[in-house]
N, C-alpha and C positions, 0 to 999 in steps of 0.2 A: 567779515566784520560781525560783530557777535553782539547782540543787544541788552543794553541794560537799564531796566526801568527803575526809578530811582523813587526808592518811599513808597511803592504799590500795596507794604502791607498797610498804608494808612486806611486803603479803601473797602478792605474788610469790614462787612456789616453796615456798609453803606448805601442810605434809601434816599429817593428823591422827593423834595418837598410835595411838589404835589402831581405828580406822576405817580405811575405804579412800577419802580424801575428800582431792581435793588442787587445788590452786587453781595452775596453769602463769601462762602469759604473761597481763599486764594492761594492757587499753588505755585510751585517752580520746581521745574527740572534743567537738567542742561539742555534740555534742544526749547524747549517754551516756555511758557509763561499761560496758567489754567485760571478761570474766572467762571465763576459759579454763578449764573446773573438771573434773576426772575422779570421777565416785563410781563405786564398786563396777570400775574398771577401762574405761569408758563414757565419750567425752568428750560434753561440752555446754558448748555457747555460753552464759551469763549476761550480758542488759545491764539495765541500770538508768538510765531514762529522767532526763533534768537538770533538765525543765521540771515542774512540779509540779500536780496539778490542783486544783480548788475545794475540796475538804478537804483541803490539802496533804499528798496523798499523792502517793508517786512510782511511775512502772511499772515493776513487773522483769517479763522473758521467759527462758524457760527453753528454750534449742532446739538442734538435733543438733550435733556438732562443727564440723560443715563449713556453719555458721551458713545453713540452709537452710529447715528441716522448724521449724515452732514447737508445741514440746508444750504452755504453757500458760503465763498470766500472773497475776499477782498484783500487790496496789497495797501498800504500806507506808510506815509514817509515818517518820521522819527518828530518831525514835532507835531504831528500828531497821535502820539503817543504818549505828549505829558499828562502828569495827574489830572489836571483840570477841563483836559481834553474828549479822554480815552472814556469817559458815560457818554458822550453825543454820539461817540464813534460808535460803541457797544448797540446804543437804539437805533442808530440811522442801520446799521448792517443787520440789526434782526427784522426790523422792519423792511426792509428791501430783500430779502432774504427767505424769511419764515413763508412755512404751508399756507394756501390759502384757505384748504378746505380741508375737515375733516370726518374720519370714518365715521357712518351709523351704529352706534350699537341698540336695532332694536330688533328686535326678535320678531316681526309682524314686515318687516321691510327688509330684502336680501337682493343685494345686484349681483349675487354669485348663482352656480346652477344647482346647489342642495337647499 
């Protein structure tokens, strides 16, 4: 069963009143569906997989902007995938998901052995 999200390019370019939650450039291919999303100023890659599994759920991935590093996945059913839905879904999965901590870059501070 193959998924089809209906009107998604409405959501291109769309910010939240007053959150810091914004959804850039939107793609499609035959196996997903790509979401460009910035929260808290952070981009991340979002796809959501077409092909559906045995409990008709579909996979979304949550992973760094430069669509490389995957921070984590979750399965969801089809009505939560509509328009009006899929930003709560996008912040609840990067928030339960995303790094907690990140690298130092200072040049006076090193946890390596050079």
């Amino acid at each position: 069963m193959s998924l089809t999200i209906k009107n998604y390019k409405q959501l291109e370019g769309w910010a939240h009143d007053y959150k810091d939650l914004r959804i850039g450039e939107i793609g499609e291919t035959a196996h997903n569906y790509i979401f460009r999303v910035a929260y808290n100023s952070v981009p991340y890659t979002i796809k959501i997989f077409r092909e559906a599994t045995a409990s008709k759920e579909y996979e979304i991935v949550v992973r760094d902007g430069a669509d490389i590093t995957q921070f984590g996945r979750n399965w969801i059913t089809k009505n939560h995938i509509k328009i009006n839905k899929i930003t709560n879904t996008f912040e609840n999965l990067i928030i339960s998901s995303k790094p907690k901590a990140k690298g130092i870059n200072n040049p006076f501070y090193s946890n390596g052995p050079f």
